[in-house]
VMD Tcl script that builds the backbone (N, CA, C; Angstrom):
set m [mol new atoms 507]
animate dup $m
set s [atomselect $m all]
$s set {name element resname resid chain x y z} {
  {N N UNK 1 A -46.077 1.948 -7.996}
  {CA C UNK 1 A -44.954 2.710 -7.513}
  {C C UNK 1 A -43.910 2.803 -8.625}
  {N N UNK 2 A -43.528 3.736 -8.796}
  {CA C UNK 2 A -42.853 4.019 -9.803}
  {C C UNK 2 A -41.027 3.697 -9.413}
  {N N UNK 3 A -40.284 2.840 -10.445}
  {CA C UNK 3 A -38.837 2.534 -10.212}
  {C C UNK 3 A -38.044 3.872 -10.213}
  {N N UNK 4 A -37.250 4.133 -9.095}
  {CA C UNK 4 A -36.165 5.033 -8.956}
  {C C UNK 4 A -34.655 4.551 -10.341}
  {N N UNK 5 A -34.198 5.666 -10.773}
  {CA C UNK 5 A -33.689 5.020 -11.727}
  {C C UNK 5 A -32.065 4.782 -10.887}
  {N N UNK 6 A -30.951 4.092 -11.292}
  {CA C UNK 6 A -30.073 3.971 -10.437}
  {C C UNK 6 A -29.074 4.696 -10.467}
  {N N UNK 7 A -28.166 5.303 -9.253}
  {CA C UNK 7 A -27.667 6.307 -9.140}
  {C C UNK 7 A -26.096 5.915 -9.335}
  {N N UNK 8 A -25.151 6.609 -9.709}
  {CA C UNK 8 A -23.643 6.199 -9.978}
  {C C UNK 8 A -22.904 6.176 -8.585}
  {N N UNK 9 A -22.057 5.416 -8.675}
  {CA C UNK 9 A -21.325 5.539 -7.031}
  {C C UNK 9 A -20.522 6.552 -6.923}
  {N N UNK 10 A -20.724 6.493 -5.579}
  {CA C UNK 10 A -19.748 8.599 -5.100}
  {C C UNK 10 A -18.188 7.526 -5.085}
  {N N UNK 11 A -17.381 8.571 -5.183}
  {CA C UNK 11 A -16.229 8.804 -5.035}
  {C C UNK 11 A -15.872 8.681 -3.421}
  {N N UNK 12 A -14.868 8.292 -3.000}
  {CA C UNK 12 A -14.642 8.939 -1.266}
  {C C UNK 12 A -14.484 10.115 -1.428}
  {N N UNK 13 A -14.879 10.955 -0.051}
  {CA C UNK 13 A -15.023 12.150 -0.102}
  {C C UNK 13 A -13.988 12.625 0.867}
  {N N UNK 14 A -14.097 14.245 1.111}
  {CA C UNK 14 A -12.661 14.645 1.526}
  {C C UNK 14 A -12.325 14.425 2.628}
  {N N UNK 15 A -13.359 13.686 3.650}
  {CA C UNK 15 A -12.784 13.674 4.783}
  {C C UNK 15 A -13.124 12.023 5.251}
  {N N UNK 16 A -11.701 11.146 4.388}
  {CA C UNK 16 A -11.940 10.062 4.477}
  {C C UNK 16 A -11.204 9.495 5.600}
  {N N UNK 17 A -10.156 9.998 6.251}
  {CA C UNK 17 A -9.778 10.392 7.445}
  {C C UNK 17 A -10.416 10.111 8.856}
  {N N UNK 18 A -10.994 10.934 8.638}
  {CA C UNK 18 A -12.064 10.903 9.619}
  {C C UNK 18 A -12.872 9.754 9.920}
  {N N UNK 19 A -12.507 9.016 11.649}
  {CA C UNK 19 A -12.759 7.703 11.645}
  {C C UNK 19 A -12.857 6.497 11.360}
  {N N UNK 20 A -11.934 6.520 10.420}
  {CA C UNK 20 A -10.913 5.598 10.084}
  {C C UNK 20 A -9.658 5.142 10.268}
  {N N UNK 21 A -8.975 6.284 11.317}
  {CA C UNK 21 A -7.575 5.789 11.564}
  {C C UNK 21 A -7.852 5.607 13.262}
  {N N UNK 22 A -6.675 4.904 13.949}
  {CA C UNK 22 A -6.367 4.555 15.095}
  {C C UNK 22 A -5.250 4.795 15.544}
  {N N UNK 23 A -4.817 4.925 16.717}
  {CA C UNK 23 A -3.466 5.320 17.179}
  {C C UNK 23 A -2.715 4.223 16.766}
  {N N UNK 24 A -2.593 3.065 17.066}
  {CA C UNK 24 A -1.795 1.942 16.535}
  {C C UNK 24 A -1.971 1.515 15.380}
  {N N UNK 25 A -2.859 2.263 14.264}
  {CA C UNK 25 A -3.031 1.836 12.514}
  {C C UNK 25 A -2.038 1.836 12.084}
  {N N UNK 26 A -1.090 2.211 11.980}
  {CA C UNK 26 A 0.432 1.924 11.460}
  {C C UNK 26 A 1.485 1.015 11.580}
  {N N UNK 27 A 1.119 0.811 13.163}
  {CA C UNK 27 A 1.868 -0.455 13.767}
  {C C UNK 27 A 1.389 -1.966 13.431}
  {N N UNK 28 A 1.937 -2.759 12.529}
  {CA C UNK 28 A 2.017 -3.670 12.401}
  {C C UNK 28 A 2.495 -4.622 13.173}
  {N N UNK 29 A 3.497 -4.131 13.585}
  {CA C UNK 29 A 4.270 -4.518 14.610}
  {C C UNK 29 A 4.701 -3.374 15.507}
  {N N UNK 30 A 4.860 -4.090 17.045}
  {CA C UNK 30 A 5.083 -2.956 18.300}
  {C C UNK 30 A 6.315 -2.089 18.028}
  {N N UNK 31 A 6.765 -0.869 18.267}
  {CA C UNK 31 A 7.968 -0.150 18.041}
  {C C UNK 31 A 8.929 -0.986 18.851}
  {N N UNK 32 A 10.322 -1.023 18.673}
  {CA C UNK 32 A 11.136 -2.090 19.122}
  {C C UNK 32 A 11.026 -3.765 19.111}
  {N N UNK 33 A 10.468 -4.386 18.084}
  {CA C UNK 33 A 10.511 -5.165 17.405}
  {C C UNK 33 A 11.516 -5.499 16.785}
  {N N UNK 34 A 12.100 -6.682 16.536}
  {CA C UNK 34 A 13.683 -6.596 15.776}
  {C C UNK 34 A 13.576 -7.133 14.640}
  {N N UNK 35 A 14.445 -5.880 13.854}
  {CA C UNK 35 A 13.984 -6.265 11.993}
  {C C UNK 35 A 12.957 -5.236 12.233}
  {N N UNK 36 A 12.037 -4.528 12.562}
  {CA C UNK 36 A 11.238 -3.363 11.871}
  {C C UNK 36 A 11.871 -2.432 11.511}
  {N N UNK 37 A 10.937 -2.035 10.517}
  {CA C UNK 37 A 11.397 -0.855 9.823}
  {C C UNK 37 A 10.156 0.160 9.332}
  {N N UNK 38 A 10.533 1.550 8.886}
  {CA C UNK 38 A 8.933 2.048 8.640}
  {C C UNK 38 A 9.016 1.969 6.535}
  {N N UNK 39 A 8.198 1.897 6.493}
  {CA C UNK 39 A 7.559 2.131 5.023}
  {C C UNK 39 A 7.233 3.188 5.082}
  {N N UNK 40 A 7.645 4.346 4.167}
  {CA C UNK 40 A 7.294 5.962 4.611}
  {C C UNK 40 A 7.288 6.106 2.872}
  {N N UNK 41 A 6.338 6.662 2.514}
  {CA C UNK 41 A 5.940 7.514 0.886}
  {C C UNK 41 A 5.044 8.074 0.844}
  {N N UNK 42 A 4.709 8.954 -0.056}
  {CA C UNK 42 A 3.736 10.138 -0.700}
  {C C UNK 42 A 2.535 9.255 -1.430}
  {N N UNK 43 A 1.080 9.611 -1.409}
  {CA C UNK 43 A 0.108 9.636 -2.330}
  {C C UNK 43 A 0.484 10.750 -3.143}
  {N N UNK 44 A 0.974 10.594 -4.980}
  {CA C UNK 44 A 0.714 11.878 -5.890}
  {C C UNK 44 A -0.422 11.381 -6.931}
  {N N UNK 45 A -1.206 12.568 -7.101}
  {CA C UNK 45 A -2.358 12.679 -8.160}
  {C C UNK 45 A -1.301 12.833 -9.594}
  {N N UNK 46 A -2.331 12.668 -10.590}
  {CA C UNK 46 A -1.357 13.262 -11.673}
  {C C UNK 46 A -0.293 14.420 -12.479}
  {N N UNK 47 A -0.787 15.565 -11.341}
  {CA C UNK 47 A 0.450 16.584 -11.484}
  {C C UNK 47 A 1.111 16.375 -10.443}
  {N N UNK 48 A 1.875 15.029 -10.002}
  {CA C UNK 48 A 2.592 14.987 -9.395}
  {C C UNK 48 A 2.560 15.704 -7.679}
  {N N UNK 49 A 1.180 15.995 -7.827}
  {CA C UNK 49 A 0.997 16.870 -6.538}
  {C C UNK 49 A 0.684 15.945 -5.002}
  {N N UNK 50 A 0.978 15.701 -4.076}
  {CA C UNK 50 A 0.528 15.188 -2.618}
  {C C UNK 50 A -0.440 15.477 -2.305}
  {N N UNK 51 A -1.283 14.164 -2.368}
  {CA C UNK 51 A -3.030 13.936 -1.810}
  {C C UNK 51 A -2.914 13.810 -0.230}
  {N N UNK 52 A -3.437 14.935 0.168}
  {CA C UNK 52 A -3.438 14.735 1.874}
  {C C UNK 52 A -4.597 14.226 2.664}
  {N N UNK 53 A -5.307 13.371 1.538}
  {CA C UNK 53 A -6.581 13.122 2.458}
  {C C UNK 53 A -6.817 11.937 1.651}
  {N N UNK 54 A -5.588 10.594 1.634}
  {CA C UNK 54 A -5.646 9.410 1.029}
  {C C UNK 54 A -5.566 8.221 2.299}
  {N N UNK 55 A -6.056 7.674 2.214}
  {CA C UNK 55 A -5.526 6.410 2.877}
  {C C UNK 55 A -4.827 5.159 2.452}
  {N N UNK 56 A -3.831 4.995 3.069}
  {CA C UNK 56 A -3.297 3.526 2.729}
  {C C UNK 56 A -2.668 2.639 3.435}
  {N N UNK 57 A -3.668 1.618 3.379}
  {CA C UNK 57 A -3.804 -0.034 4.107}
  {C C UNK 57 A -2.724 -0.779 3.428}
  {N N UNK 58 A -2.194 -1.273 4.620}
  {CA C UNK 58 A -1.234 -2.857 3.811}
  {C C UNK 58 A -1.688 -4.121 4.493}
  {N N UNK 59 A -1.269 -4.854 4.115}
  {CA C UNK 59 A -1.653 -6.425 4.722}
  {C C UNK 59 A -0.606 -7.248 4.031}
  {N N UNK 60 A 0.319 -7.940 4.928}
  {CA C UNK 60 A 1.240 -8.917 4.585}
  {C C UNK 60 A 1.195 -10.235 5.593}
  {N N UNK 61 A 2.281 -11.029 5.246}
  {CA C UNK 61 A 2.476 -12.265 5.974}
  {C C UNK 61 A 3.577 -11.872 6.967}
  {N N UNK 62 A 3.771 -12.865 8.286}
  {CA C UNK 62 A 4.970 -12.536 8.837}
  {C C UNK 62 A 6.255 -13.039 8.585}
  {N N UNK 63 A 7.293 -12.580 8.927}
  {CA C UNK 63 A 8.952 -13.072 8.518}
  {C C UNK 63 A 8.517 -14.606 7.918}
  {N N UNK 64 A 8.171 -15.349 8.615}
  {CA C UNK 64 A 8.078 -16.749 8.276}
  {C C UNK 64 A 6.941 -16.699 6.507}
  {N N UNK 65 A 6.294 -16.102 6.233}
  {CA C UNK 65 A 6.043 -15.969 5.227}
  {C C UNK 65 A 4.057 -16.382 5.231}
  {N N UNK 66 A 4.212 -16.507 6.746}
  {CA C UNK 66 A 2.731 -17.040 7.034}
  {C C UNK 66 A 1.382 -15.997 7.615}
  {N N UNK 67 A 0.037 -16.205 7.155}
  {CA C UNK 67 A -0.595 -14.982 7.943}
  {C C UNK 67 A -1.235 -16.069 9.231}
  {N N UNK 68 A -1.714 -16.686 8.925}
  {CA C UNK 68 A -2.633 -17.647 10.650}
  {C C UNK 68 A -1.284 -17.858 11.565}
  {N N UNK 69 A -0.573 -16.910 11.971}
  {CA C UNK 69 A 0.504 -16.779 13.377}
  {C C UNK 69 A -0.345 -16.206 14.150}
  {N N UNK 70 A -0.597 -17.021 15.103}
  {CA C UNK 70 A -1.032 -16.352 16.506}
  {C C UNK 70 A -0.289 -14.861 16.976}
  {N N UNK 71 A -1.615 -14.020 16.969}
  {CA C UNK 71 A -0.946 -12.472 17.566}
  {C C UNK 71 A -0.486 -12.026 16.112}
  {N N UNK 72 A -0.130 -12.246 15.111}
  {CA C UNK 72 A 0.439 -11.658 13.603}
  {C C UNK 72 A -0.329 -11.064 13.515}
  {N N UNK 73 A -1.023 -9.219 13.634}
  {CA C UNK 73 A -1.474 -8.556 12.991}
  {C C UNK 73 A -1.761 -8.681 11.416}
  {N N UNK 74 A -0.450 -8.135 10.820}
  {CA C UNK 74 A -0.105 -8.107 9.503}
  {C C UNK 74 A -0.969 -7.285 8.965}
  {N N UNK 75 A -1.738 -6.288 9.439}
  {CA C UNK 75 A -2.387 -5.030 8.847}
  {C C UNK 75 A -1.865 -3.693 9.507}
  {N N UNK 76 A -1.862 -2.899 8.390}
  {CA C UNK 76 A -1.352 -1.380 8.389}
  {C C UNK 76 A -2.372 -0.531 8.249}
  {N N UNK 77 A -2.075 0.849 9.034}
  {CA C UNK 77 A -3.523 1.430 8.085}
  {C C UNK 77 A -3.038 2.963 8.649}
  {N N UNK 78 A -2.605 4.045 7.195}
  {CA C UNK 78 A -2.343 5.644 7.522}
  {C C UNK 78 A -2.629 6.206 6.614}
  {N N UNK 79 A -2.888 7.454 7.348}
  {CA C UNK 79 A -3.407 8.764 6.022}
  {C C UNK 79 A -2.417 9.238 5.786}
  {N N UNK 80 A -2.900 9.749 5.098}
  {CA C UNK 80 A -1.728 11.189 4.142}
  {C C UNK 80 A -1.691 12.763 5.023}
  {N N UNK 81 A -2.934 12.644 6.216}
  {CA C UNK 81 A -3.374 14.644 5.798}
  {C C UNK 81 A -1.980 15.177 6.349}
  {N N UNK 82 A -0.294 14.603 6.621}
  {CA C UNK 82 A 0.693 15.370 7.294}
  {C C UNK 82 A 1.704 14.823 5.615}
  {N N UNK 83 A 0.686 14.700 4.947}
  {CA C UNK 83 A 1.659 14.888 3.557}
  {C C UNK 83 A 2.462 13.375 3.376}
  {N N UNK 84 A 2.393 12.342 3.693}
  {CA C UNK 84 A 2.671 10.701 3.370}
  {C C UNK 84 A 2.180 10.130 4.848}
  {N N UNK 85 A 2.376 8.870 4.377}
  {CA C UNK 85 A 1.965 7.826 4.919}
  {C C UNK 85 A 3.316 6.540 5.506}
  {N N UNK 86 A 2.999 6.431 6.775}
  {CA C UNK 86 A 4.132 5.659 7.229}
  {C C UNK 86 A 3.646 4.334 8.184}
  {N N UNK 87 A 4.110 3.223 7.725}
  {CA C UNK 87 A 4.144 2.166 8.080}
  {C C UNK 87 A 5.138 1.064 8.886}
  {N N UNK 88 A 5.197 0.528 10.234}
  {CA C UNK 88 A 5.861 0.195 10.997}
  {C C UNK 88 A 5.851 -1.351 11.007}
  {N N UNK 89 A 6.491 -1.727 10.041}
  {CA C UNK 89 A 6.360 -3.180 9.913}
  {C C UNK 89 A 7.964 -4.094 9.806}
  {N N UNK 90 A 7.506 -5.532 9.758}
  {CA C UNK 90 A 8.700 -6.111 8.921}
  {C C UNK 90 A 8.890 -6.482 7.898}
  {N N UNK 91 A 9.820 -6.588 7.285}
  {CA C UNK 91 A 9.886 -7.590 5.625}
  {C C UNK 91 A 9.226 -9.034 5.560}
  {N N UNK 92 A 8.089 -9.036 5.140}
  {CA C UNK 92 A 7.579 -10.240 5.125}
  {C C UNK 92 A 8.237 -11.182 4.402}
  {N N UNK 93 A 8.015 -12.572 4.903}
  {CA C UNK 93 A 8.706 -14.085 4.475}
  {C C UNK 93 A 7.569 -14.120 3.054}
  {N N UNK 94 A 8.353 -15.247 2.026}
  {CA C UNK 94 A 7.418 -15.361 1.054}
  {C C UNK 94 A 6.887 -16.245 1.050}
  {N N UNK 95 A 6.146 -16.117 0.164}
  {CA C UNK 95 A 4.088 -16.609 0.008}
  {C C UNK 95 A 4.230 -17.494 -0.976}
  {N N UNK 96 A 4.373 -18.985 -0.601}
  {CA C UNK 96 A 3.883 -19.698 -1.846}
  {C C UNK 96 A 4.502 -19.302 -3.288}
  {N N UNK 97 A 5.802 -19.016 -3.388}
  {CA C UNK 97 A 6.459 -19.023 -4.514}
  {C C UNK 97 A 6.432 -17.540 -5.152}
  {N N UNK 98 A 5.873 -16.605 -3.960}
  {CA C UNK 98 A 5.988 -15.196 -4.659}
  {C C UNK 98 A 6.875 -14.492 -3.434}
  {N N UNK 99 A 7.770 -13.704 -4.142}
  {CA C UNK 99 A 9.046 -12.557 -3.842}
  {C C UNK 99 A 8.246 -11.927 -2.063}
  {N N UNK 100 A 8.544 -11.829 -1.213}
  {CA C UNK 100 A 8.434 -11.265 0.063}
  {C C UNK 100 A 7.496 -9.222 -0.635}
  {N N UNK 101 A 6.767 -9.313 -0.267}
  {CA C UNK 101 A 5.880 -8.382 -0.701}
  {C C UNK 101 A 4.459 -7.680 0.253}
  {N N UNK 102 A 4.424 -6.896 0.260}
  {CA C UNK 102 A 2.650 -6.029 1.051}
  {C C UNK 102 A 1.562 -5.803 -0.253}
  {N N UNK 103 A 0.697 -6.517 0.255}
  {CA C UNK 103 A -0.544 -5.614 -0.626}
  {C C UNK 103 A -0.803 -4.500 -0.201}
  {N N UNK 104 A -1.092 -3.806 -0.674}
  {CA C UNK 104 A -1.437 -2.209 -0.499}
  {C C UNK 104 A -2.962 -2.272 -1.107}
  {N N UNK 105 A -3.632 -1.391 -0.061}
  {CA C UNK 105 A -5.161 -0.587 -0.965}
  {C C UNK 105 A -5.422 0.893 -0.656}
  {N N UNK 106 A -5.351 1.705 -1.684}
  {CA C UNK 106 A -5.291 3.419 -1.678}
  {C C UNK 106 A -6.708 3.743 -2.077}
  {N N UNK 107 A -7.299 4.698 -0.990}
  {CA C UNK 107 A -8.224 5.137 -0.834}
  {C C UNK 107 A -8.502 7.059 -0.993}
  {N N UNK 108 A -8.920 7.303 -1.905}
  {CA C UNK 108 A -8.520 8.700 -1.981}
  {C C UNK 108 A -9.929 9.864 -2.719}
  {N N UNK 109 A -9.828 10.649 -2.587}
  {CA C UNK 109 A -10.785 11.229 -2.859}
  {C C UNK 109 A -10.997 11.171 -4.859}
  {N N UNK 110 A -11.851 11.201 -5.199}
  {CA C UNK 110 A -11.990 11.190 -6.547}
  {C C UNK 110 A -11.759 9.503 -7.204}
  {N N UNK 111 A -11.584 9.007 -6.409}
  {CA C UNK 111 A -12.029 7.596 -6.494}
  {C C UNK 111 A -13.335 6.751 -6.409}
  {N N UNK 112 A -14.137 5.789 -7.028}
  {CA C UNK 112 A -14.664 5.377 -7.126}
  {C C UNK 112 A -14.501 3.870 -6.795}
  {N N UNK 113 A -13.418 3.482 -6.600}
  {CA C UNK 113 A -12.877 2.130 -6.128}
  {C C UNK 113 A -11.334 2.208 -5.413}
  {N N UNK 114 A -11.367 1.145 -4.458}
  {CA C UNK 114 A -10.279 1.531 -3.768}
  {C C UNK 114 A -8.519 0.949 -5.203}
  {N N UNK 115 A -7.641 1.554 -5.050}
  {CA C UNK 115 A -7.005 1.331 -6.024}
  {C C UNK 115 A -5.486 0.009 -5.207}
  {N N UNK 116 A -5.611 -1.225 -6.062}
  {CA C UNK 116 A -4.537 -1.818 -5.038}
  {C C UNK 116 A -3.346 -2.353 -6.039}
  {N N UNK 117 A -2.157 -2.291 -4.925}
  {CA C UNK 117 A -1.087 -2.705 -5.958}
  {C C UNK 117 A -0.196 -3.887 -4.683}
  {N N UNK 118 A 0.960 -3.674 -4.941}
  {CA C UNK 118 A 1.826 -4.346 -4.689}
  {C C UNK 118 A 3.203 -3.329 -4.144}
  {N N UNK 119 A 3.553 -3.890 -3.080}
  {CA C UNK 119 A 4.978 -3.182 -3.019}
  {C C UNK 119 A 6.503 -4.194 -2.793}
  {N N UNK 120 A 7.080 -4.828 -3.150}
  {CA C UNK 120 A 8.209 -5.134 -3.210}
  {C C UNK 120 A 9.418 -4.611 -3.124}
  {N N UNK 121 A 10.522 -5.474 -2.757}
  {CA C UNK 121 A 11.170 -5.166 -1.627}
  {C C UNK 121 A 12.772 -4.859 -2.597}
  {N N UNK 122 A 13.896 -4.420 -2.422}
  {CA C UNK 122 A 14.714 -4.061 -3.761}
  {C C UNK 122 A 15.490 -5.283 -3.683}
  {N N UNK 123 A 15.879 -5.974 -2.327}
  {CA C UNK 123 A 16.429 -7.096 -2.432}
  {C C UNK 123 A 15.704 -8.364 -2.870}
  {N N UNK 124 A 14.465 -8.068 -3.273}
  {CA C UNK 124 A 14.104 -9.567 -4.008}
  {C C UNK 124 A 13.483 -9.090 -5.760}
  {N N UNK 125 A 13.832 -8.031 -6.104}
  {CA C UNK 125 A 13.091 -7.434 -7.215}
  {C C UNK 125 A 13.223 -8.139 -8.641}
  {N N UNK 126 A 14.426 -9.163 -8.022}
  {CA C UNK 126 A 14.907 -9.847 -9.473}
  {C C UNK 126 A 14.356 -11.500 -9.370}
  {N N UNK 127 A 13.722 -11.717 -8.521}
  {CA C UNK 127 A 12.851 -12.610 -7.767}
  {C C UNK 127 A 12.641 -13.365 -9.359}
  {N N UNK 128 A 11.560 -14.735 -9.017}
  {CA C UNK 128 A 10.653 -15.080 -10.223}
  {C C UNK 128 A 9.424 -14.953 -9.630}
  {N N UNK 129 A 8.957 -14.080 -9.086}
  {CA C UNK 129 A 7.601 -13.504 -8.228}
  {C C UNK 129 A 6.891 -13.448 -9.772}
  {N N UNK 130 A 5.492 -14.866 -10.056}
  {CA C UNK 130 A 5.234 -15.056 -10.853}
  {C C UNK 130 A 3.931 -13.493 -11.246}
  {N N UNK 131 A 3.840 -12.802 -10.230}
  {CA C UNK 131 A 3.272 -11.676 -10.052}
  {C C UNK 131 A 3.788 -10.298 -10.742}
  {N N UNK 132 A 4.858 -10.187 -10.239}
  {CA C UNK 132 A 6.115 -9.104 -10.654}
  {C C UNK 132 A 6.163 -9.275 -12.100}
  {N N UNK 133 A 6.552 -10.667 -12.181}
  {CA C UNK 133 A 7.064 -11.168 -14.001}
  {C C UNK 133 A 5.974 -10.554 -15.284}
  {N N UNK 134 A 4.668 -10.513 -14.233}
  {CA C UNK 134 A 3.738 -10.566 -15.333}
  {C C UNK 134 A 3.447 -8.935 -15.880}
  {N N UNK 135 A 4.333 -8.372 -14.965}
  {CA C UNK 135 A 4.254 -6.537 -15.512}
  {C C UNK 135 A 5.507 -6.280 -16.390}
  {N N UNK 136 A 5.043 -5.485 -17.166}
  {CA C UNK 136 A 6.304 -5.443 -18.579}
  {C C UNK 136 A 7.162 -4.821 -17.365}
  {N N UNK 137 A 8.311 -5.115 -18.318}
  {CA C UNK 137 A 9.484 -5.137 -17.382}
  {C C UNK 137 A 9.928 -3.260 -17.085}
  {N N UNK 138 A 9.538 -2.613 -18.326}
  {CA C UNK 138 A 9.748 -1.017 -18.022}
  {C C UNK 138 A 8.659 -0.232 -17.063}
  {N N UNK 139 A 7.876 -1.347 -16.376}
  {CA C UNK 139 A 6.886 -1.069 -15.612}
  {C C UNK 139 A 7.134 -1.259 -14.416}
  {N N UNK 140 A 7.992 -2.627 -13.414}
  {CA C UNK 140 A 7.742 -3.353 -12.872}
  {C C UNK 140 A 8.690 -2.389 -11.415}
  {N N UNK 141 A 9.643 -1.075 -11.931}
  {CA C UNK 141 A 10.303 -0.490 -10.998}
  {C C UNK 141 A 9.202 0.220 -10.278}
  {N N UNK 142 A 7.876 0.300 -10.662}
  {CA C UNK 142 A 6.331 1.010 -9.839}
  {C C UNK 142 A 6.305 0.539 -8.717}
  {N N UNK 143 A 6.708 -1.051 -8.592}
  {CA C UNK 143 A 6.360 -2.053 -7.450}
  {C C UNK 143 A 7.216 -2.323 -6.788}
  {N N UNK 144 A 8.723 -0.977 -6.350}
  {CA C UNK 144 A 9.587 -1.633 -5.689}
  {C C UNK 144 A 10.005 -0.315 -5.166}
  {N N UNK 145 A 10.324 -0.789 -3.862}
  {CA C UNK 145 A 10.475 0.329 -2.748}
  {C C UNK 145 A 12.019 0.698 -2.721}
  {N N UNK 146 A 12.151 1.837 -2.367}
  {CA C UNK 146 A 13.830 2.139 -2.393}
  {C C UNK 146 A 14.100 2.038 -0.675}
  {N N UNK 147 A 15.361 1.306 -0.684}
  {CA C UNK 147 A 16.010 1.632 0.700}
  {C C UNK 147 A 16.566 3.018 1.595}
  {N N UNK 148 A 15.981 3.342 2.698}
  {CA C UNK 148 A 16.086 4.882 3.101}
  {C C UNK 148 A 17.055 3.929 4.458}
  {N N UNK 149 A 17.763 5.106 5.119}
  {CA C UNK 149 A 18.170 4.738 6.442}
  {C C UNK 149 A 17.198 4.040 7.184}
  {N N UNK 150 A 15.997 3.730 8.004}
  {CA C UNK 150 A 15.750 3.325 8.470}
  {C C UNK 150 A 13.973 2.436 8.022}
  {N N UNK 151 A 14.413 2.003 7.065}
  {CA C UNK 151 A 13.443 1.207 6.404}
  {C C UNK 151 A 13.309 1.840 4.909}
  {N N UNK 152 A 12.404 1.669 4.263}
  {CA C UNK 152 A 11.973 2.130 2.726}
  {C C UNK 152 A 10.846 3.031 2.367}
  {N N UNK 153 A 11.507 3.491 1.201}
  {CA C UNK 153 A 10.222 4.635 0.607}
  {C C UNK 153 A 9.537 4.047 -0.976}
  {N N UNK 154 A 8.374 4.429 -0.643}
  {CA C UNK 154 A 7.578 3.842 -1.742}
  {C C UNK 154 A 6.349 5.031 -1.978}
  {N N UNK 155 A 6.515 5.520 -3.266}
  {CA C UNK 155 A 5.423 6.972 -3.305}
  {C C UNK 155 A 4.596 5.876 -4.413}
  {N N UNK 156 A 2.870 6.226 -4.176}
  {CA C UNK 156 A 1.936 5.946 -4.983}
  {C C UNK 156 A 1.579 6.787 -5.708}
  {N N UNK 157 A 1.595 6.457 -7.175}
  {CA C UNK 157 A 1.153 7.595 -7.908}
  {C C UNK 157 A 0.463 7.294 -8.670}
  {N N UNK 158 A -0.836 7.906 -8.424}
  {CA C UNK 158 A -2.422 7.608 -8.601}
  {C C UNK 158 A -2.528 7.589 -10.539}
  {N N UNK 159 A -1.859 8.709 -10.955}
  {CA C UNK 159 A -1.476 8.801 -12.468}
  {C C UNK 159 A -0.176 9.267 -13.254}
  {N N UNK 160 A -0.368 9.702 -14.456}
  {CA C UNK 160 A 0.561 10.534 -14.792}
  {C C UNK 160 A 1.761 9.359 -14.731}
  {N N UNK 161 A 2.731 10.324 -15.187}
  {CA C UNK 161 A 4.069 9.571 -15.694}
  {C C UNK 161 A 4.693 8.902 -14.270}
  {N N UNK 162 A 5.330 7.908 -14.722}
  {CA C UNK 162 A 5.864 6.855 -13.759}
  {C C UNK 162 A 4.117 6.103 -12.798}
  {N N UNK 163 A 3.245 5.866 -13.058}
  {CA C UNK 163 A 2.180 5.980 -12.641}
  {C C UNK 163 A 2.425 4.381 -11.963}
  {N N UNK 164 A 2.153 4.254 -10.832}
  {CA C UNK 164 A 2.281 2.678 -9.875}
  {C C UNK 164 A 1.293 1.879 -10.923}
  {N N UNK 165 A 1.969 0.709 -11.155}
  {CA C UNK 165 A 0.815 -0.449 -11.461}
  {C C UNK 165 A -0.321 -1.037 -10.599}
  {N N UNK 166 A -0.870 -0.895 -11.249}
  {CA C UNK 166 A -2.760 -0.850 -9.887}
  {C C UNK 166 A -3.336 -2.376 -10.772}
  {N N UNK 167 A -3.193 -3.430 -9.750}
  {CA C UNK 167 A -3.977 -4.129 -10.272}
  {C C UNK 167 A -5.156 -4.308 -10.308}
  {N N UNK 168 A -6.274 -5.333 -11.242}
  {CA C UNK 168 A -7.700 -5.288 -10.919}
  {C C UNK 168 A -8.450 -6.453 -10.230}
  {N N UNK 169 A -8.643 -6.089 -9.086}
  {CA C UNK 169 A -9.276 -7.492 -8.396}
  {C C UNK 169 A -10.842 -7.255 -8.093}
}
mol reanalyze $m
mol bondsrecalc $m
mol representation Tube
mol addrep $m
């Protein structure tokens, strides 16, 4: 029998959407929760353009800074296809000596791996988050969310100038 030779991995494709989200994927926490707020930003490709068919997952700790809390979700999960992505959570407590923070993982078409970073919070940005420290410092404003009226905005940007720091795990 002759060896098949091996094939390159697909990319997600355009309709990554599709059965993957849930009515409560966003809710981290129930609406009227005290202290929530939404996380609301854009997926941009490298011309700065809005990917409407991205996904993006968060996963944090709760206020107390812990994930094994009974009932603590602490997962997020929204698309883009209405042009960003919004998240209903709280400011997580910190982790073992790092700045109150969400992992993020962006899922998008023309990808080959899911892409993950970090989002931080503006009131701890000057932190010693031994994480934060380790991105040059003209870099490190990628990983920090701006304050909007009713929680924060944080746009991912897949490339191109101002491009989010994507770490490699």
């Amino acid at each position: 029998m002759a060896e098949l030779p091996t094939t390159p991995s697909q990319t997600v494709g355009p309709y990554l959407h599709i059965g993957l989200s849930w009515d409560d994927g966003p809710y981290v926490v129930p609406e009227g929760t005290p202290g929530a707020v939404w996380l609301c930003g854009r997926v941009l490709d490298g011309a700065g353009e809005v990917v409407t068919d991205a996904l993006v997952e968060s996963w944090q700790a709760d206020p107390d800074g812990r994930f094994d809390q009974l009932g603590w979700r602490g997962f997020g999960r929204s698309d883009t296809r209405d042009g960003g992505y919004a998240i209903h959570t709280v400011v997580p407590g910190a982790v073992a000596g790092q700045a109150p923070h969400l992992d993020v993982s962006v899922f998008a078409r023309g990808l080959l791996h899911r892409l993950v970073t970090r989002i931080y919070f503006p009131e701890h940005e000057r932190s010693e988050d031994p994480v934060l420290r380790s991105v040059p410092p003209e870099r490190r404003d990628t990983l920090v969310a701006t304050r909007t009226g009713d929680g924060y905005a944080f746009d991912v940007r897949i490339q191109g100038e101002r491009e989010t720091v994507f770490f490699d795990v």
